[in-house]
C-alpha angles and dihedrals in degrees: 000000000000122000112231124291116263099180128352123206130184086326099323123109130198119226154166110277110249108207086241093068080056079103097059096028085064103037077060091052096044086045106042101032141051089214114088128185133191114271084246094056085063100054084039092068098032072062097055117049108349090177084079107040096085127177129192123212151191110206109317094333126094112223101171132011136193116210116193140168129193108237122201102216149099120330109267083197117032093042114243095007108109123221151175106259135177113237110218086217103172131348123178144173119185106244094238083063107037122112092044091101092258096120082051093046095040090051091042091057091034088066103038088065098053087046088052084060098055096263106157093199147007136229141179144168118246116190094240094232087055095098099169099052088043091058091053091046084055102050092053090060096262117141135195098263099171132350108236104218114223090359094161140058090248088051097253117155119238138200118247092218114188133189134184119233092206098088124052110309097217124061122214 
């Protein structure tokens, strides 16, 4: 079973992530990222807030996914005010599927949902050699707001890129 369709491209839908689509949700993940989690960290965040855990799909099969979660803490953004804020944690497209606007639809409505939610702003980590995913990031409003020095488990550094929700959350 699918949940309903939230935006449709070129036959490619955007959804709600089923617990049953957690298989190929993670094979994405192994295939198209160096960053791994435990099984149980994905159901964990489809938990808890399944508004923001968004796959898209051709057919029945899921070829890119956003995973999000809505964070109580200091404004990324407006210094020592804390808010509620939206975390970017994974977002992939399976290469033989990218350039096709899914990574922009998935993050729009990414980000309408956590807006939806009362988040006043976004953030993510980028790792800072991943160009294509940094453009995107640019051209949906998001900055470099901090380098984060040794990130990763293989010691790569990452941008700290942060949005407010407060304005439109999708870019023409």
């Amino acid at each position: 079973m699918q949940s309903a369709v939230l935006r449709s491209i070129d036959g490619y839908e955007i959804r709600r992530c089923m617990p049953e689509q957690m298989g190929q949700v993670i094979d994405i993940n192994l295939r198209a990222l160096p960053e791994h989690y435990s099984n149980d960290f994905y159901y964990e965040l489809l938990e808890g807030f399944p508004e923001g855990f968004l796959v898209a799909t051709k057919g029945e099969s899921v070829v890119g996914y956003i995973i999000n979660r809505i964070e109580f803490g200091f404004s990324n953004i407006k210094g020592f005010s804390l808010v509620k804020k939206g975390h970017v944690v994974s977002v992939a497209v399976l290469e033989e599927h990218r350039n096709k606007g899914l990574g922009r639809i998935l993050m729009e409505e990414g980000m309408k949902a956590m807006k939806e939610k009362g988040c006043k702003e976004v953030f993510l980590e980028v790792r800072i050699t991943n160009s294509n995913a940094i453009a995107l990031y640019n051209s949906l409003g998001f900055k470099v707001s901090d380098r984060l020095r040794h990130y990763y488990r293989d010691g790569e550094d990452a941008y700290l890129m942060v949005r407010s929700l407060e304005q439109s959350t999708t870019h023409e």
